[in-house]
N, CA, C and O atoms as a GROMACS GRO file, in nm:
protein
  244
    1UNK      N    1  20.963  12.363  14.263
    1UNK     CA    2  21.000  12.225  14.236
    1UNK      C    3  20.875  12.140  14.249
    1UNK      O    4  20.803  12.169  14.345
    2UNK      N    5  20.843  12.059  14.186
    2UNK     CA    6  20.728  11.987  14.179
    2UNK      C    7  20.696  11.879  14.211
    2UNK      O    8  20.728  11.796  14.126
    3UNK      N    9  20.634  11.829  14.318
    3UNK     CA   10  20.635  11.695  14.387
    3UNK      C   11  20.743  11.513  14.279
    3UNK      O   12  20.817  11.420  14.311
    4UNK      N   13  20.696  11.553  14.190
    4UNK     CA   14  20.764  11.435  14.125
    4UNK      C   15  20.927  11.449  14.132
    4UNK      O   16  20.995  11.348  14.150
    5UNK      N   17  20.990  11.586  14.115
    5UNK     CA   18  21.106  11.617  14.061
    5UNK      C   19  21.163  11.588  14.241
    5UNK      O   20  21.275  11.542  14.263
    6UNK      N   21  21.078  11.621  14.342
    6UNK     CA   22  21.135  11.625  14.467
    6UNK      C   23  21.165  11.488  14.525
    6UNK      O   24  21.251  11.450  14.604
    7UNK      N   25  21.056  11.419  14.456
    7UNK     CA   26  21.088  11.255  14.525
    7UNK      C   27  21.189  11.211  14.436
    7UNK      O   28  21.282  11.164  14.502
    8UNK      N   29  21.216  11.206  14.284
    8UNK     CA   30  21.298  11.165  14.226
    8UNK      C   31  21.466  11.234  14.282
    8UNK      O   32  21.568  11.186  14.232
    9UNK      N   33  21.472  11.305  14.349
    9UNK     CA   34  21.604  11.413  14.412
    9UNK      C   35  21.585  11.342  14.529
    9UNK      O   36  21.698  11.325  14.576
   10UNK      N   37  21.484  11.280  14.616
   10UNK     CA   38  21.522  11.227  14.729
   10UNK      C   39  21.553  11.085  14.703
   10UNK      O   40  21.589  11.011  14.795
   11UNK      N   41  21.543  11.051  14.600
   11UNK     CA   42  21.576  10.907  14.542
   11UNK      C   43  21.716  10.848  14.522
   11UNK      O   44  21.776  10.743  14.539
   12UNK      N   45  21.734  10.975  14.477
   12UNK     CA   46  21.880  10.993  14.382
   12UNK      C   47  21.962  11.034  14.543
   12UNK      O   48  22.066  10.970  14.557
   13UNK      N   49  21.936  11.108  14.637
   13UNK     CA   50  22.031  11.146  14.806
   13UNK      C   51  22.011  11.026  14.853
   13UNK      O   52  22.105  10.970  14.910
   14UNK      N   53  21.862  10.946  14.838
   14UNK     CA   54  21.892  10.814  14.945
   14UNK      C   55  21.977  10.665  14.900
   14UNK      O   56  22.027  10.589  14.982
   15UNK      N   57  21.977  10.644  14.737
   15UNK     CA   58  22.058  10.587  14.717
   15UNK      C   59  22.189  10.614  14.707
   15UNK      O   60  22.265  10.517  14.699
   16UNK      N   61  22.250  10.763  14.706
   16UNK     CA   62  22.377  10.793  14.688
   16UNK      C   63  22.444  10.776  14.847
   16UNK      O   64  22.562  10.752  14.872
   17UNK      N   65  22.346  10.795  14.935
   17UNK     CA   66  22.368  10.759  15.083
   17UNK      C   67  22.370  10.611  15.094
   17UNK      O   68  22.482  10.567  15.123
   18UNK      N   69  22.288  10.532  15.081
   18UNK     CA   70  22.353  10.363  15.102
   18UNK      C   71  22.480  10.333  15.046
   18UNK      O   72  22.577  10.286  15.105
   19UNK      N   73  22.470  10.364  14.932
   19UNK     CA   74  22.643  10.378  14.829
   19UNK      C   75  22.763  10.412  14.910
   19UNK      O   76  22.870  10.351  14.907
   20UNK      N   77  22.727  10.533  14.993
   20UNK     CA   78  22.845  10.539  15.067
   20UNK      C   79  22.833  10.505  15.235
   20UNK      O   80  22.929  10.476  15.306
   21UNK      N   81  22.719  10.515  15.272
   21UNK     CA   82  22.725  10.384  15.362
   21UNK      C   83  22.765  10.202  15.384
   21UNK      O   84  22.789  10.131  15.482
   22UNK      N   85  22.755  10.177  15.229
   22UNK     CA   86  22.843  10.056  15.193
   22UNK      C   87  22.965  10.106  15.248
   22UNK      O   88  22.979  10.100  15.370
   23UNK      N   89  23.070  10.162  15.164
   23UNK     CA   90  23.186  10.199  15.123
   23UNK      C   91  23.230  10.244  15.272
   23UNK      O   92  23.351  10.245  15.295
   24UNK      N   93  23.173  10.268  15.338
   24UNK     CA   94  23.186  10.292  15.515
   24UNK      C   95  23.144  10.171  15.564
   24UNK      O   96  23.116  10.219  15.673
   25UNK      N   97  23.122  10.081  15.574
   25UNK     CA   98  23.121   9.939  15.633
   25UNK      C   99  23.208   9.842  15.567
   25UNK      O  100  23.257   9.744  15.624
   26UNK      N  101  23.230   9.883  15.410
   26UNK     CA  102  23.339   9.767  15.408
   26UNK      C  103  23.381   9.833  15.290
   26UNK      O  104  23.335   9.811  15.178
   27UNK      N  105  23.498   9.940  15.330
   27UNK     CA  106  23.625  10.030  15.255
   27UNK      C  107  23.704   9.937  15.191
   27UNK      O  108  23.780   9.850  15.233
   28UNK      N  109  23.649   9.996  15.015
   28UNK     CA  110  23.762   9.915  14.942
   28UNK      C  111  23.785   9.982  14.851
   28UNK      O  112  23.741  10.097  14.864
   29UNK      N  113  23.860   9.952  14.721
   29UNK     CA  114  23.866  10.040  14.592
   29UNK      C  115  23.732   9.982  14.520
   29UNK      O  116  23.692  10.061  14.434
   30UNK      N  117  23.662   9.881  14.529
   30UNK     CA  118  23.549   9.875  14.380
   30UNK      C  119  23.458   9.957  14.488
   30UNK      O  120  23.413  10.055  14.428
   31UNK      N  121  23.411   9.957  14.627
   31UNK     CA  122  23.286  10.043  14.684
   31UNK      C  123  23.344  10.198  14.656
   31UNK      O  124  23.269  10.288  14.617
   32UNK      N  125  23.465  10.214  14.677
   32UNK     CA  126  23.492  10.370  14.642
   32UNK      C  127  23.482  10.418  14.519
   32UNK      O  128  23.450  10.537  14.514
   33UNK      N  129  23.501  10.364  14.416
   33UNK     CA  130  23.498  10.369  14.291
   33UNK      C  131  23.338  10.377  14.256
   33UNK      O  132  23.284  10.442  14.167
   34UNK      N  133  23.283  10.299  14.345
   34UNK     CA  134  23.085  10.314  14.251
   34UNK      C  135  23.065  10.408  14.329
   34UNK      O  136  23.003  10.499  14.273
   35UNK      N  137  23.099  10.437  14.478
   35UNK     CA  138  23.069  10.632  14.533
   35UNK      C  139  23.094  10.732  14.467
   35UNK      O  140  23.025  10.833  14.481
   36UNK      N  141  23.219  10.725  14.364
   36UNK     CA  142  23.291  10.800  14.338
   36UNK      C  143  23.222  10.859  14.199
   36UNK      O  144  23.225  10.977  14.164
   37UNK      N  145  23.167  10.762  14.135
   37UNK     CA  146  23.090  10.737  13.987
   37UNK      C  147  22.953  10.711  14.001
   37UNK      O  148  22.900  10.656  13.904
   38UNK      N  149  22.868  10.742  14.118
   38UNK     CA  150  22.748  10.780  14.145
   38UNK      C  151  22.772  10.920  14.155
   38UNK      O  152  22.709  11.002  14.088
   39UNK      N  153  22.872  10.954  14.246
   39UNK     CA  154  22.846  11.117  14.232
   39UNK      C  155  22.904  11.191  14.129
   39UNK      O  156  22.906  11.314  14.136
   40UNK      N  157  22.950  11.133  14.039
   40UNK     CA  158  23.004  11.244  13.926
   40UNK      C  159  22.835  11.181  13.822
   40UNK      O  160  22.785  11.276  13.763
   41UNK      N  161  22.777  11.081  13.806
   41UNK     CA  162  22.689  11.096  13.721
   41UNK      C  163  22.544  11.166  13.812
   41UNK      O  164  22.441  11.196  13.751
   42UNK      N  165  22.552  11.175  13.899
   42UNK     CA  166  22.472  11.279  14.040
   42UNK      C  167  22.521  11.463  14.000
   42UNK      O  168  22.444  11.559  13.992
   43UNK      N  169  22.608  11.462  13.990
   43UNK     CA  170  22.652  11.575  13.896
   43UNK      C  171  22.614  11.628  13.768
   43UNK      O  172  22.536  11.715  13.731
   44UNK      N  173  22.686  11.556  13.717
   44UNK     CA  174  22.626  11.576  13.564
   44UNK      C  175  22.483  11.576  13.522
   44UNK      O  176  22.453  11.615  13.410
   45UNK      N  177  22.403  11.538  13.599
   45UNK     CA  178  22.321  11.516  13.574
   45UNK      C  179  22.254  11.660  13.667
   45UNK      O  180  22.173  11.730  13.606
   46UNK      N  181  22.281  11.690  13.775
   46UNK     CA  182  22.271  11.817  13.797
   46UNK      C  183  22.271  11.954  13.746
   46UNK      O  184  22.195  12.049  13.761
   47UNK      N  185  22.425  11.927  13.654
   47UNK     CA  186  22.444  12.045  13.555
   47UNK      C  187  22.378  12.022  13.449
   47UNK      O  188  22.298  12.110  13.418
   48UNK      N  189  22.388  11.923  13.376
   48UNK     CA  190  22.257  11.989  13.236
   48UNK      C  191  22.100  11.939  13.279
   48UNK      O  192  22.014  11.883  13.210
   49UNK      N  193  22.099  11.978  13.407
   49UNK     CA  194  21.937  12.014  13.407
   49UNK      C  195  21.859  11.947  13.435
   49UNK      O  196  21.753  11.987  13.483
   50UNK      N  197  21.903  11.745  13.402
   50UNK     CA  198  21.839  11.690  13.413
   50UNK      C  199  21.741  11.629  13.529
   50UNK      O  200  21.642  11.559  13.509
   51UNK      N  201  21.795  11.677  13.661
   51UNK     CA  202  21.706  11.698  13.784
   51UNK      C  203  21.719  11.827  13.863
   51UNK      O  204  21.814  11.902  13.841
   52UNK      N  205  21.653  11.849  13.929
   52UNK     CA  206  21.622  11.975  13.991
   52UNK      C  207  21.696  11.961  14.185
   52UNK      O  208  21.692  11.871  14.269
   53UNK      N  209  21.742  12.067  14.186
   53UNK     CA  210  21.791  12.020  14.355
   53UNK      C  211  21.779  12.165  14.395
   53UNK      O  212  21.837  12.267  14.358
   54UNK      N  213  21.658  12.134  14.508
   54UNK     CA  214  21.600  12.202  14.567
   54UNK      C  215  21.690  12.335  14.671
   54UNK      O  216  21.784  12.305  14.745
   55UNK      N  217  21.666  12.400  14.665
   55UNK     CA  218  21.732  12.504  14.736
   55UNK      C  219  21.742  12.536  14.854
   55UNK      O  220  21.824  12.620  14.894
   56UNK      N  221  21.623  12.448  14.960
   56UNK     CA  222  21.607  12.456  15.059
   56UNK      C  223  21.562  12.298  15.111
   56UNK      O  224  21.516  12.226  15.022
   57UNK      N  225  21.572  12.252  15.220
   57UNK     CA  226  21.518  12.133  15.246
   57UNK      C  227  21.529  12.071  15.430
   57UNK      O  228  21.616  12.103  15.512
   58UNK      N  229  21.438  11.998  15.446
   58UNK     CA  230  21.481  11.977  15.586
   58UNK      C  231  21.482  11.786  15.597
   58UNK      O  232  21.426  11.691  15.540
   59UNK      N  233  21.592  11.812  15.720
   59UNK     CA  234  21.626  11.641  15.690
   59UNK      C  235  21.602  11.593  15.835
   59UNK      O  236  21.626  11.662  15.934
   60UNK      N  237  21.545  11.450  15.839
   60UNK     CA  238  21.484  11.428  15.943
   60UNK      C  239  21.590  11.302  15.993
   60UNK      O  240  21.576  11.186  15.956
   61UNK      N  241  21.671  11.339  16.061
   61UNK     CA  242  21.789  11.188  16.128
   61UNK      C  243  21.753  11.180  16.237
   61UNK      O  244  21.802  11.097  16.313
   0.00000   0.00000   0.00000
C-alpha cells in the first residue's frame, strides 16, 4: 500500500469516525442517515477498488 493510498484510508476512518461520533452526541434520524450513507459509499468504494484498505494496521487511542 503506498503512502498516499494509506493517508487517503486514514482520511476516509477519521472522517467516518466524527460522523458517527456526531450521531453519538446528538442521536437522530438525519445524523444516522449521513453514518449510514458514509458507510455504504465507504463500501462501495472499497469494492470496486477505488481505495485500498490495508490489511494490517495499528491504532493509537
Amino acid at each position: 500500500m503506498s503512502k498516499s493510498a494509506r493517508y487517503e484510508w486514514h482520511d476516509q476512518q477519521a472522517s467516518l469516525n466524527e460522523r458517527m461520533k456526531g450521531f453519538l452526541e446528538n442521536p437522530n434520524m438525519e445524523q444516522l442517515e449521513a453514518v449510514v450513507a458514509e458507510m455504504h459509499a465507504y463500501a462501495a468504494a472499497a469494492r470496486s477498488g477505488n481505495i485500498e484498505i490495508p490489511t494490517r494496521w495499528v491504532s493509537f487511542h
